[in-house]
SEBA-643610 format. One record per residue (C-alpha): residue number from 1; x, z, y. Coordinates in Angstrom, 1 decimal. Layout:
<node><k>NUM</k><xx>X</xx><zz>Z</zz><yy>Y</yy></node>
...
//
This chain:
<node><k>1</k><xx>-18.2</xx><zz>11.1</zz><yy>-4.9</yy></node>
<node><k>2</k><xx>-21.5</xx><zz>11.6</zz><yy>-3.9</yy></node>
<node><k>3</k><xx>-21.5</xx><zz>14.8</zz><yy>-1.6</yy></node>
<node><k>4</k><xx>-25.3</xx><zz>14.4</zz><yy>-0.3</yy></node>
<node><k>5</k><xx>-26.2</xx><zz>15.0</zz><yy>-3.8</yy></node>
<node><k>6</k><xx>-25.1</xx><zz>18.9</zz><yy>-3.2</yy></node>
<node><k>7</k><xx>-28.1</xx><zz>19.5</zz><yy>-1.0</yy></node>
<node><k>8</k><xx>-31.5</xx><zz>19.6</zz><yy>-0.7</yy></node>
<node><k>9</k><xx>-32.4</xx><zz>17.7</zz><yy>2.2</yy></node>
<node><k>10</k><xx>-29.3</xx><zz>15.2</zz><yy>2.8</yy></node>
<node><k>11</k><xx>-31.7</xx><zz>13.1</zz><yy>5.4</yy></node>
<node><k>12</k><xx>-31.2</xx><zz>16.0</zz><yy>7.7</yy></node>
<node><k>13</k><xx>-27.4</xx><zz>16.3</zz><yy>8.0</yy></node>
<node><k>14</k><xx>-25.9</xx><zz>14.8</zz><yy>10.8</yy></node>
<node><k>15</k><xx>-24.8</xx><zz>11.4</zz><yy>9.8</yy></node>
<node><k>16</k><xx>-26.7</xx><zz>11.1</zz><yy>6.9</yy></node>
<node><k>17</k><xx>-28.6</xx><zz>7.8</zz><yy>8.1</yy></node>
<node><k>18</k><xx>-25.1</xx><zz>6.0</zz><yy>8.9</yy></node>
<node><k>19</k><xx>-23.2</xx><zz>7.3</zz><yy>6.0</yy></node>
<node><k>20</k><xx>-23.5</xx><zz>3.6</zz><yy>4.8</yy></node>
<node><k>21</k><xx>-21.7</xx><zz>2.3</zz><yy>7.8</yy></node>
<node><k>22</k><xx>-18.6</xx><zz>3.8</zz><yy>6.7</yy></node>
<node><k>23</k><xx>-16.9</xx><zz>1.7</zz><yy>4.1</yy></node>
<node><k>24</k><xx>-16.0</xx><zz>4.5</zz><yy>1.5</yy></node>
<node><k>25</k><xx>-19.4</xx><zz>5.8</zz><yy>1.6</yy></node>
<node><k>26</k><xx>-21.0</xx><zz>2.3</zz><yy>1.3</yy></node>
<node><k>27</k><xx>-18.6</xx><zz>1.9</zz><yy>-1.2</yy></node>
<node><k>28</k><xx>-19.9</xx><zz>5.3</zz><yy>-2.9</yy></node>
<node><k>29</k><xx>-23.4</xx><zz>4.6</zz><yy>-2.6</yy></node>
<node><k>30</k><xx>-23.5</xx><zz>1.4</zz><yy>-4.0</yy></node>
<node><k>31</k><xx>-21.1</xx><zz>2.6</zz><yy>-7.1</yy></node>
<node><k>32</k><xx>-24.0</xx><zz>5.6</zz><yy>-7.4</yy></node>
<node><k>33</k><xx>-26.9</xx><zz>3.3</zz><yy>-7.3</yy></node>
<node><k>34</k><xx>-28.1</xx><zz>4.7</zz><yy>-3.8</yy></node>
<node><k>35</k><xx>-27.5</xx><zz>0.7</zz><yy>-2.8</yy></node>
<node><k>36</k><xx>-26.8</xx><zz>-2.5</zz><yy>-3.9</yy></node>
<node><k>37</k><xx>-23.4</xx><zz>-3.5</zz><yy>-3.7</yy></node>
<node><k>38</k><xx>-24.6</xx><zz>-6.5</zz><yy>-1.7</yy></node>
<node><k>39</k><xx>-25.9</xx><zz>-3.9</zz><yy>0.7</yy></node>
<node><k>40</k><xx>-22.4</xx><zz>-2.8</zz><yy>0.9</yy></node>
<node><k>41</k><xx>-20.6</xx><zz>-5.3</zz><yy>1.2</yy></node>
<node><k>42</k><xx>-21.0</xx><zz>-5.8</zz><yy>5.0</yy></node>
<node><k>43</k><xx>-19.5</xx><zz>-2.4</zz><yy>5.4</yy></node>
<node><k>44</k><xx>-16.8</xx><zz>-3.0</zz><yy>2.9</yy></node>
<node><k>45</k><xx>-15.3</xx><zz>-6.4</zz><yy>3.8</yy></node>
<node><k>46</k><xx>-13.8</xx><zz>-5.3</zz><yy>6.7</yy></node>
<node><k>47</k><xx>-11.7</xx><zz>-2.4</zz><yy>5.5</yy></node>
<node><k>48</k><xx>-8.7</xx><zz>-3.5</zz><yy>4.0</yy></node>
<node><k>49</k><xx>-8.4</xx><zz>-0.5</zz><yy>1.1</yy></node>
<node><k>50</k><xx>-12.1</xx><zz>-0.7</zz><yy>0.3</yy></node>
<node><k>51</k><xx>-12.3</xx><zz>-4.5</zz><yy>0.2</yy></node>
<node><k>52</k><xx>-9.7</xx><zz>-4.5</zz><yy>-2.6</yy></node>
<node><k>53</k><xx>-10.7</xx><zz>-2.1</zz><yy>-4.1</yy></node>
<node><k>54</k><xx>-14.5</xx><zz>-4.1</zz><yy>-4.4</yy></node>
<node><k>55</k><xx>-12.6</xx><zz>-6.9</zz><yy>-5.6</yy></node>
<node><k>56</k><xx>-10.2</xx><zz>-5.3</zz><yy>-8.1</yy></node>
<node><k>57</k><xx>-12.3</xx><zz>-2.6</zz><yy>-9.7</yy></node>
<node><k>58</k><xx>-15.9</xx><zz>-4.6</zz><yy>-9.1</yy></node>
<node><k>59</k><xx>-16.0</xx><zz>-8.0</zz><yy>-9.0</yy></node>
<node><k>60</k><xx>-12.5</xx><zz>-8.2</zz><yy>-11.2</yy></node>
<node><k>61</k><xx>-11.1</xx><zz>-11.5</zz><yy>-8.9</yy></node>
<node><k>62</k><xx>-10.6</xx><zz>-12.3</zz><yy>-5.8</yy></node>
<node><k>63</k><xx>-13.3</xx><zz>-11.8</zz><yy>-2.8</yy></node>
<node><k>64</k><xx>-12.4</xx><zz>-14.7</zz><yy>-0.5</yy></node>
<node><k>65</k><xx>-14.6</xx><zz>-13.5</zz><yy>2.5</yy></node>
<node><k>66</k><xx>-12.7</xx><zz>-10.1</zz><yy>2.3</yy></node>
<node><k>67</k><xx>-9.3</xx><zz>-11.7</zz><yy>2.2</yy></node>
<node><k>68</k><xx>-8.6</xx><zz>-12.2</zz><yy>6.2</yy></node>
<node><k>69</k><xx>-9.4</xx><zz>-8.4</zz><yy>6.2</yy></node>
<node><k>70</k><xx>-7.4</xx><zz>-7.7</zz><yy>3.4</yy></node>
<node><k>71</k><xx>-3.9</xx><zz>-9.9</zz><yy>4.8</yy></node>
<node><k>72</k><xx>-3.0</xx><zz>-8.3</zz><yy>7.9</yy></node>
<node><k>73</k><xx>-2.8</xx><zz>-4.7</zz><yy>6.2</yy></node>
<node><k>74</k><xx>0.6</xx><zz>-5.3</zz><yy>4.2</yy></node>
<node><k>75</k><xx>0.2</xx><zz>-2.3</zz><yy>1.8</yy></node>
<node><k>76</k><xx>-3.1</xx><zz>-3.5</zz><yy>0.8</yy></node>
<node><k>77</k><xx>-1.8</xx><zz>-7.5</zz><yy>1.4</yy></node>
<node><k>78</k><xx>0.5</xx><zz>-6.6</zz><yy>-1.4</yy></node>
<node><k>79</k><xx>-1.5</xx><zz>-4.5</zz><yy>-3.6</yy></node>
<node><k>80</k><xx>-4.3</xx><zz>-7.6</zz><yy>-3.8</yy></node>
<node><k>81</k><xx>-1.4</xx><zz>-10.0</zz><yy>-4.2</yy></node>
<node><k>82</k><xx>-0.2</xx><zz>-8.1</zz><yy>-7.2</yy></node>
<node><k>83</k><xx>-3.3</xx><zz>-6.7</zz><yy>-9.1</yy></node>
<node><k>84</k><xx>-6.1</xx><zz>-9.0</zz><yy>-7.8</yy></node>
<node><k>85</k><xx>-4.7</xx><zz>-12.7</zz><yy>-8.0</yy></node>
<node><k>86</k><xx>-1.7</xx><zz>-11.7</zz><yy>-9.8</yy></node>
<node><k>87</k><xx>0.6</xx><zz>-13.6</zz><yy>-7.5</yy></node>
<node><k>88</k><xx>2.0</xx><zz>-14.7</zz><yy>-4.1</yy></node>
<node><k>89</k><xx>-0.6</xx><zz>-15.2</zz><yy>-1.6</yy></node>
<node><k>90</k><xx>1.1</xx><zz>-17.7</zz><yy>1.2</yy></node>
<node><k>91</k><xx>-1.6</xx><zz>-16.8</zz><yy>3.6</yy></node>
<node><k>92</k><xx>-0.6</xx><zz>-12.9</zz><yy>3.8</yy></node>
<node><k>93</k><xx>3.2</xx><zz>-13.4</zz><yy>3.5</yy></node>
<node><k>94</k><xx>3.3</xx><zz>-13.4</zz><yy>7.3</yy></node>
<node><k>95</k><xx>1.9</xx><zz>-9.9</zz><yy>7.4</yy></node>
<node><k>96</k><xx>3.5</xx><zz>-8.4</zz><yy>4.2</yy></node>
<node><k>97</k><xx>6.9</xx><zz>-9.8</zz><yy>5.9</yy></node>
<node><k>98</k><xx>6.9</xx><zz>-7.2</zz><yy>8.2</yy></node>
<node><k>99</k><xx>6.9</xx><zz>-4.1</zz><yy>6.7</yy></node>
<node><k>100</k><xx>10.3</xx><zz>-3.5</zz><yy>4.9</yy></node>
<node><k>101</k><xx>9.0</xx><zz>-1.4</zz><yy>1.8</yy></node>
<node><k>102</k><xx>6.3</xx><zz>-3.3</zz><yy>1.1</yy></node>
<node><k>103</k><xx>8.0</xx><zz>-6.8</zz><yy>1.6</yy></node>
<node><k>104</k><xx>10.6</xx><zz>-5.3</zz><yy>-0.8</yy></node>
<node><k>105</k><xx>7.6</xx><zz>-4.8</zz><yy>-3.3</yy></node>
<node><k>106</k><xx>6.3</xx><zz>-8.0</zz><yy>-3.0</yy></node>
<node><k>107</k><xx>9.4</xx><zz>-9.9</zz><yy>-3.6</yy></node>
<node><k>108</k><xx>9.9</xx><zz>-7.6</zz><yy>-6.5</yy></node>
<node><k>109</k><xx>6.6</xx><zz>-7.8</zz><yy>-8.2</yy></node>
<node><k>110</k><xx>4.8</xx><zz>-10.8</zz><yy>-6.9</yy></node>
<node><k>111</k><xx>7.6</xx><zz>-13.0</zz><yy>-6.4</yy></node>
<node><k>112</k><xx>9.8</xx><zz>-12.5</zz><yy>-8.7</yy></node>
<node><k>113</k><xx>12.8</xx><zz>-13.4</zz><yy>-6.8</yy></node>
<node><k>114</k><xx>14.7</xx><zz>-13.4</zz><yy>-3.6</yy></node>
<node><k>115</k><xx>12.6</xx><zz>-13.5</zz><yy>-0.2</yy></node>
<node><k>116</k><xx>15.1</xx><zz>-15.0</zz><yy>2.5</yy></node>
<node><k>117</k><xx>12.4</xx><zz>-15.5</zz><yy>5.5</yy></node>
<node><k>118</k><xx>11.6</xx><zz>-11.4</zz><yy>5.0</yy></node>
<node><k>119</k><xx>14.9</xx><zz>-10.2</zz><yy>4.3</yy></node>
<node><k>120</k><xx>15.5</xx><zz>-9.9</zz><yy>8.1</yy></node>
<node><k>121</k><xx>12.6</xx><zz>-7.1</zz><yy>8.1</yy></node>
<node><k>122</k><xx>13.7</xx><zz>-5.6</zz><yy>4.6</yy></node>
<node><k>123</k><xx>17.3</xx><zz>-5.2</zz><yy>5.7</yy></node>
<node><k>124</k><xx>16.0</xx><zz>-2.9</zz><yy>9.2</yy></node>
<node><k>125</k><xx>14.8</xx><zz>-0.1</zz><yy>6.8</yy></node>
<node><k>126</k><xx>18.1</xx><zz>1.3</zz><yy>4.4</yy></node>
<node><k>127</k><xx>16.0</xx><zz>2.4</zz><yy>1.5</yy></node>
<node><k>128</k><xx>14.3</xx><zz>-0.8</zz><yy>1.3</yy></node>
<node><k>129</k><xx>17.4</xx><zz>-3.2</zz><yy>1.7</yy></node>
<node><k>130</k><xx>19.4</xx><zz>-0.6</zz><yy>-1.2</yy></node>
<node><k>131</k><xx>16.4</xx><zz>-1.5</zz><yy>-3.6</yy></node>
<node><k>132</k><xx>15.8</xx><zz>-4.9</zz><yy>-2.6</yy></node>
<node><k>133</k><xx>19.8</xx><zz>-5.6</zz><yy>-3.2</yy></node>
<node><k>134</k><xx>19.6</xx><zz>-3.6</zz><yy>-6.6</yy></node>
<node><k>135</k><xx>16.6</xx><zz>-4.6</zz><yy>-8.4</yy></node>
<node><k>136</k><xx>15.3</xx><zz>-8.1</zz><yy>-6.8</yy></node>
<node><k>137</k><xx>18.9</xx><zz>-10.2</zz><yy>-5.5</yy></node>
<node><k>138</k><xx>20.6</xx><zz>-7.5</zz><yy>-8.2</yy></node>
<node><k>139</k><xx>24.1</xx><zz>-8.1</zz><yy>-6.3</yy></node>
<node><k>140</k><xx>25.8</xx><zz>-6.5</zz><yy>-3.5</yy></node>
<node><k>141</k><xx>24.0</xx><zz>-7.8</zz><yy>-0.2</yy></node>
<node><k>142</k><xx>26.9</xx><zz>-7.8</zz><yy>2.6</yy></node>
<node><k>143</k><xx>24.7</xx><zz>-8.6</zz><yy>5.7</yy></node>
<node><k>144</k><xx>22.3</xx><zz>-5.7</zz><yy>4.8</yy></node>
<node><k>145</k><xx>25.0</xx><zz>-3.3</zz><yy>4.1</yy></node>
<node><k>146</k><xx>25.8</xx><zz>-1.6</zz><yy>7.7</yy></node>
<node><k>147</k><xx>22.0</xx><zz>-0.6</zz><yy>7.6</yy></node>
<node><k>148</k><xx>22.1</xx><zz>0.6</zz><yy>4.2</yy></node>
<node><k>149</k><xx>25.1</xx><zz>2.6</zz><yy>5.0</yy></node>
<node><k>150</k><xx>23.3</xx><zz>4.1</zz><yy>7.9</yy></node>
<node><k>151</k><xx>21.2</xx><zz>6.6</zz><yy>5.1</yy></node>
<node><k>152</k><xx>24.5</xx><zz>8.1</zz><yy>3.8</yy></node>
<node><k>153</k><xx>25.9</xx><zz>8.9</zz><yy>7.9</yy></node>
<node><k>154</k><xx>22.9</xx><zz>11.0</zz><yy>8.4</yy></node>
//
């Protein structure tokens, strides 16, 4: 959303010159025609949310340059794992790994299967190891069970 558009002389609110600089509103001007998205880009690659979003909803595949951006933040790892290249990304599996909800997620959606090298991580939050047990190994999970039982104590 364009907010500048409300007045009538945007040039002199503060921050008006830089508002490009920040990735959503680069990402907002270019989708309003204010710049290209080229002209964006810069200011877009390096923020993990915005850079997938380019790729997902703009250039509809993957955005290589973006991609070391993209890797280390696991939510958004995962989300251009599963909607961008539409499956497992090697690469970002270090990152994603380490976040028990969304290593759950990936091993759900992306993988398909079991993740042995990130259940260590999964099984440290209870709510991920419960639906990591239920809906990806879909059996009880005996090593993760003392954390898992940790939710129902409290």
């Amino acid at each position: 959303m364009n907010l500048y558009k409300y007045f009538a002389h945007p040039e002199q609110l503060d921050g008006y010159k830089n508002r490009v600089r920040v990735p959503s509103l680069a990402y907002d001007a270019a989708q309003t025609g204010e710049i290209t998205w080229e002209q964006a880009e810069p200011y877009i690659i390096k923020d993990p949310e915005w850079a997938h979003s380019y790729a997902f909803h703009i250039l509809k595949h993957r955005w290589p340059e973006a991609e070391p951006y993209i890797m280390k933040d696991p939510p958004w790892a995962y989300q251009y794992a599963f909607l961008v290249l539409k499956h497992g990304w090697p690469e970002a599996e270090p990152y994603i790994m380490k976040d028990p909800w969304w290593a759950y997620m990936y091993a759900c959606n992306v993988l398909y299967r079991g993740w042995p090298e990130a259940e260590p991580y999964i099984m440290r939050d209870p709510g991920s190891a419960y639906w990591y047990a239920r809906f990806v190994l879909k059996r009880r999970w005996p090593e993760a069970e003392p954390h898992i039982a940790e939710t129902r104590q409290q």
